[in-house]
C-alpha positions in Angstrom: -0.3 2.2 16.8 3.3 3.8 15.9 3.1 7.7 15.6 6.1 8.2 12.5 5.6 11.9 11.6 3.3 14.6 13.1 0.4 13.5 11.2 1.3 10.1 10.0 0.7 7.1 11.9 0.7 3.0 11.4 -1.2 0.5 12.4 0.7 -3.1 12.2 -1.9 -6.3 12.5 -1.6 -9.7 11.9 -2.5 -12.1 9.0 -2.1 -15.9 9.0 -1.8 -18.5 5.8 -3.2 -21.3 6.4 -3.0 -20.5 10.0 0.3 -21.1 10.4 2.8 -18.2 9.1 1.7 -14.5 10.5 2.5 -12.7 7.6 1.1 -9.3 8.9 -0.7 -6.6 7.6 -1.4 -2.8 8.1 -3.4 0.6 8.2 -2.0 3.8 8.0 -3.9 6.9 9.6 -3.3 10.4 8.6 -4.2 13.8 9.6 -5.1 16.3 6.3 -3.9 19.5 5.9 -7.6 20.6 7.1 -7.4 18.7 10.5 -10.1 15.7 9.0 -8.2 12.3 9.4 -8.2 9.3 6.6 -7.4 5.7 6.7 -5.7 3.7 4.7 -6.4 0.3 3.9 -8.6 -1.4 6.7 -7.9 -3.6 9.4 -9.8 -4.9 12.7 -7.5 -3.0 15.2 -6.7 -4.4 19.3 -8.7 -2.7 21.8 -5.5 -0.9 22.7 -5.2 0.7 19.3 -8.8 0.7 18.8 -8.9 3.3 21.9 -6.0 5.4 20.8 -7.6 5.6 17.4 -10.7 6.9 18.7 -9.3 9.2 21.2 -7.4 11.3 18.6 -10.0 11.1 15.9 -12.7 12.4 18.2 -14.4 8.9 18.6 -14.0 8.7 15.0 -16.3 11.5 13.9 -13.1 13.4 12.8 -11.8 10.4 10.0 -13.4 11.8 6.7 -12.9 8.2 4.8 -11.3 4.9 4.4 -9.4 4.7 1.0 -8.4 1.2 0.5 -5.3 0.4 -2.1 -4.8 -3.2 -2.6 -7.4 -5.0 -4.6 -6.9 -8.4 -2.7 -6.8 -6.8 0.8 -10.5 -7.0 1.7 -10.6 -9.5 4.6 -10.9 -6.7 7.1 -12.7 -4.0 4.7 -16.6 -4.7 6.8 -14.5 -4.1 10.5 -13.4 -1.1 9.2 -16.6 0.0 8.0 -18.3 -0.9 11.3 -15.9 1.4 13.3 -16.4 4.4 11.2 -19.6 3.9 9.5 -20.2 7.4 8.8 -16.9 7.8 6.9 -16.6 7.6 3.0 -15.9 3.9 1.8 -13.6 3.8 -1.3 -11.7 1.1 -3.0 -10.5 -0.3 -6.2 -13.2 -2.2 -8.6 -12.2 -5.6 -6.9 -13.1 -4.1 -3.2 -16.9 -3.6 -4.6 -17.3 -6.5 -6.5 -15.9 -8.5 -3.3 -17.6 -7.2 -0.8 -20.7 -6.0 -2.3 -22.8 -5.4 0.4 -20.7 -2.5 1.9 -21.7 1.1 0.4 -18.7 1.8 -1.2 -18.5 5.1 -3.1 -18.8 4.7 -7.1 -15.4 6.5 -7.6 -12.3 3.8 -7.6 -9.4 4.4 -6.5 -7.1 3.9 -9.2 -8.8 6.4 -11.0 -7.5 9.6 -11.4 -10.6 11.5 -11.1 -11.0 9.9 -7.1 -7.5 10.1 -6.5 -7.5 14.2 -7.1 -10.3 14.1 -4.6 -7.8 13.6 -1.8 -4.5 15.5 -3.9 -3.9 18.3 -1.2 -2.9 15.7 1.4 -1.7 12.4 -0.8 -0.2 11.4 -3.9 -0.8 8.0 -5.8 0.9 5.9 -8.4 -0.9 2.7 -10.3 2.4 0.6 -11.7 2.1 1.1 -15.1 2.9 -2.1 -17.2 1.2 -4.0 -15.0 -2.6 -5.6 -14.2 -4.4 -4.3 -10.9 -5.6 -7.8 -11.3 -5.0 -11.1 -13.0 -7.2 -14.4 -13.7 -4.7 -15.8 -10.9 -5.8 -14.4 -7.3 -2.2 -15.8 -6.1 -0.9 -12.6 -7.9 -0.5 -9.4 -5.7 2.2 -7.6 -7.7 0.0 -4.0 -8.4 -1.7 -1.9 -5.8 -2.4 2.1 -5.4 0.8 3.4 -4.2 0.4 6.3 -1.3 2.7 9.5 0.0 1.6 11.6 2.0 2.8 15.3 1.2 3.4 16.6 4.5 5.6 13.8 5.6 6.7 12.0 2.5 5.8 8.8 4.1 4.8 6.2 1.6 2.5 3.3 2.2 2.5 0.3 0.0 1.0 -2.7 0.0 3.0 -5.8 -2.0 4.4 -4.1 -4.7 7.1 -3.5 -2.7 8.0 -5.3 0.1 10.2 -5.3 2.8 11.7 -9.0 4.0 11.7 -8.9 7.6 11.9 -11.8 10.8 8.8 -12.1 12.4 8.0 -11.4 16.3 11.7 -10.9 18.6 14.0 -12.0 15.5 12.6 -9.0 13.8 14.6 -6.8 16.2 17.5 -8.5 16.0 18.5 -9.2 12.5 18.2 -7.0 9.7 15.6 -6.0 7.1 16.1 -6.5 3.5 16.1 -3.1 1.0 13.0 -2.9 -0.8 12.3 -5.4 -3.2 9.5 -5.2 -6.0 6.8 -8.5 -5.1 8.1 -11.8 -6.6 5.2 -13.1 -8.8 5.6 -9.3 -10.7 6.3 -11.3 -14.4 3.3 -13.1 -13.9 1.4 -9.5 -13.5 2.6 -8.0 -16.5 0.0 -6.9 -19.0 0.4 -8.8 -22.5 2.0 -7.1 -25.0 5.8 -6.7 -26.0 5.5 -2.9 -24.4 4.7 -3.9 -20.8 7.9 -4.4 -19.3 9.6 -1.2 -20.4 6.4 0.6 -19.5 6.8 -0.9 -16.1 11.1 -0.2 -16.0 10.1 3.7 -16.6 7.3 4.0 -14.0 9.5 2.4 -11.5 12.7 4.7 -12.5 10.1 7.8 -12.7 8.9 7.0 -9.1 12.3 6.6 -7.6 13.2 10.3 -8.9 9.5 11.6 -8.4 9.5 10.3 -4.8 12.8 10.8 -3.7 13.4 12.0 -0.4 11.0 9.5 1.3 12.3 9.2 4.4 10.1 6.0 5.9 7.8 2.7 3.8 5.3 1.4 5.5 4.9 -1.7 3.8 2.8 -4.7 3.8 2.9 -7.6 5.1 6.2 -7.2 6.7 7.7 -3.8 8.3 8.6 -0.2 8.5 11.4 0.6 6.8 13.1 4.2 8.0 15.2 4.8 4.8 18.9 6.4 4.9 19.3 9.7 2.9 18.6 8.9 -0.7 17.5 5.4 0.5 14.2 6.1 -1.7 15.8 6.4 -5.1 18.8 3.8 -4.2 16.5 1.6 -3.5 13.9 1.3 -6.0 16.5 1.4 -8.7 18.3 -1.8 -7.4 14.9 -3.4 -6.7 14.1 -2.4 -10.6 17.5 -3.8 -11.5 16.7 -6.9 -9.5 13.7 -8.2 -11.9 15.7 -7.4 -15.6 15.7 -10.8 -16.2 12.1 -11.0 -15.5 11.4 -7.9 -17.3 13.5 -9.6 -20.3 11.7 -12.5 -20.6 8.5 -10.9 -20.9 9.9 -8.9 -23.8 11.0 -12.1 -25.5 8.4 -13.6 -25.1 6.1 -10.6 -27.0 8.6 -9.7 -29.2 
């Protein structure tokens, strides 16, 4: 449990492939303008971080609901649910049709309509250009993007990512910038228009956003951005998938 701004904390946990290879993953808490408390994303947190979560959400009567932003992270969607199980249970479409059995609100979150539920304290962005889910479950390119007003901290799960070394080598050698997730072409939506659609929602959110001072990013890291890091760095991240976002314009041409 890292505090990063007065009302903004993260929550790093771990995620194995095939065992093996701890990817990570996370949950971000945040404290709303009206002292309430929401999480995003869920995951089964460590006794340690379990207790400090508790103990500054008033045993977790104070967390108003857990907004959940990635339509393939749902492994840990029923621990979260079981720790707060008074709190408001939202997700994308994918969340309820996965997970069925949890009573998750009606509203999705990459609606609009939800989203303005929660617009004192957050803003979103759904990548336009792209599809919040493919035929191919391999394909994690689109999520809910989340800042939070009050301390411009964004969370993002996998469409953008931050390389990092795992465990001690993570302290020693350097991140990578911000970098858009690698299988984005095969997320595309079909249609000659896609790719530019996608190119000006990316340059859009790096002016819209800029400022952002940290990224809490799954799987890999916090990244605490330089001064005009934000908007540096989506651009070259953009300009890092041209030929991606070229071929998919030939291609529907």
């Amino acid at each position: 449990m890292q505090q990063l701004a007065d009302d903004f904390w993260n929550f790093r946990g771990s995620f194995r492939i095939g065992g093996i290879l701890d990817v990570g993953t996370q949950m971000s808490l945040i404290r709303r303008a009206n002292g309430r408390f929401l999480l995003l994303d869920s995951y089964s947190v460590s006794d340690d971080d379990k207790a400090g979560l508790l103990a500054l959400t008033d045993n977790g009567a104070a967390i108003e609901a857990i907004i959940n932003v990635h339509p393939f992270h749902t492994l840990h969607c029923q621990a979260a649910h079981r720790l707060v199980p008074h709190a408001r249970l939202i997700g994308t479409q994918r969340h309820r049709d996965q997970v069925p059995e949890l009573p998750w609100e009606t509203g999705v979150i990459e609606d609009a309509a939800t989203q303005a539920e929660f617009a004192e304290d957050l803003e979103f962005a759904v990548p336009d250009g792209l599809r919040l889910v493919t035929d191919d479950d391999s394909v994690h390119a689109a999520s809910v993007l989340v800042r939070h007003r009050a301390s411009e901290i964004v969370h993002v799960d996998d469409t953008l990512n931050v390389l990092a070394a795992p465990g001690l080598l993570g302290r020693i050698l350097p991140q990578s910038r911000l970098r858009f997730h690698p299988m984005l072409g095969k997320a595309l939506a079909p249609g000659a228009d896609a790719a530019d659609a996608f190119a000006a929602w990316a340059r859009d959110l790096a002016r819209r956003w800029d400022g952002t001072p940290i990224v809490c990013a799954a799987h890999s890291a916090v990244r605490r951005l330089p001064a005009q890091g934000w908007r540096s760095e989506v651009t070259r991240a953009l300009a890092d998938v041209e030929k991606t976002l070229a071929a998919h314009r030939s291609r529907h041409r």
